[in-house]
N, C-alpha and C positions, 0 to 999 in steps of 0.2 A: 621452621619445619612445617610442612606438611601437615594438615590434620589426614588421619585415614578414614575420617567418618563419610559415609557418600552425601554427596550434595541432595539438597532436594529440590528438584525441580519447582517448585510453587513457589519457592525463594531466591531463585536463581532471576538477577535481575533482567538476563541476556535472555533465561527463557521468556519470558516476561515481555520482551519488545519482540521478539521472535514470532509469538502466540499472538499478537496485535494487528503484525503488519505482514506472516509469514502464511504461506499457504497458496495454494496453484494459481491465485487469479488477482491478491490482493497487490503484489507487487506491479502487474504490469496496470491497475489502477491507477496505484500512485503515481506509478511511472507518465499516465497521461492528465492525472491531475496535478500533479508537480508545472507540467507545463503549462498550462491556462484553467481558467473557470470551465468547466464543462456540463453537457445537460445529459440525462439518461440516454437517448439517444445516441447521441456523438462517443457516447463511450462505447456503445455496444457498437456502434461501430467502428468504432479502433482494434474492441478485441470480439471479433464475430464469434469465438470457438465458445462462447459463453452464453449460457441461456441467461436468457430476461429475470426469470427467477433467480437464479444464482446469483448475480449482477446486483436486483438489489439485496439479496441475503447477506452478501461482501460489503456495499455500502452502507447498509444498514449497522453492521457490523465496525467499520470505521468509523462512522456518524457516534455511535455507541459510547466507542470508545476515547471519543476528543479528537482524530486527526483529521475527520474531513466534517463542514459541514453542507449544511442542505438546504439552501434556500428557495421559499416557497414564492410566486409570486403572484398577487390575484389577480388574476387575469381570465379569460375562457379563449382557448381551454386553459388547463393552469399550467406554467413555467417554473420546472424546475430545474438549481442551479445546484451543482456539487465543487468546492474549492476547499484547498486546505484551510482548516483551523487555525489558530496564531499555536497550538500546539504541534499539528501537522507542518506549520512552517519552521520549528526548530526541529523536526524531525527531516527536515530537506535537506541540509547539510551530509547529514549521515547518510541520508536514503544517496546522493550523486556521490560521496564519496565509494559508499556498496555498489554504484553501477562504474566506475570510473576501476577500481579491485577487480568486478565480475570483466573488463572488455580486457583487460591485462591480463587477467589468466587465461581465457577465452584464445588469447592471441599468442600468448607463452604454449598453452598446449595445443595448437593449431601449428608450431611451427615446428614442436618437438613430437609429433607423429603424423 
């Protein structure tokens, strides 16, 4: 049976992965660092609609949290790299299953209006 108590969000383990990787800019991130090692640049331009600042607010923000890291390199000027963490790569399964879910609805409701 049901409990009727409300859940609470700080304990909900879905909000939890939601608050990590959810949010206007963090998915289409991943979405290009799933596919290759990337550098600050190459990202911002993949996603232009995004300020420089925001950009690294969001990796920073992953970086943070275990799914991407950030490799520095000494060089001049200096080189830096962003790829998934070995955390971030068991989080790749889910993250292509969620975009393989998103083109099926995508297409389901494109065809039903």
């Amino acid at each position: 049976m049901a409990s009727s108590n409300p859940i609470d969000p700080l304990f909900c383990p879905t909000e939890t992965a939601l608050g990590m990787i959810g949010g206007k800019w963090k998915g289409m991130i991943l979405w290009c660092i799933c596919r290759k090692t990337m550098r600050f640049n190459e990202l911002h331009r993949m996603v232009p609609a995004i300020s420089q600042r925001m950009l690294t607010k969001q990796l920073r923000e992953l970086e943070e949290n275990g799914i991407i890291e950030r490799h520095v390199y000494a060089q001049v000027p200096p080189k830096v790299e962003y790829s998934l963490s070995p955390q971030g790569q068991r989080l790749r399964p889910i993250l292509d299953q969620l975009e393989e879910w998103s083109r099926e609805f995508l297409i389901e409701r494109q065809t039903r209006g």
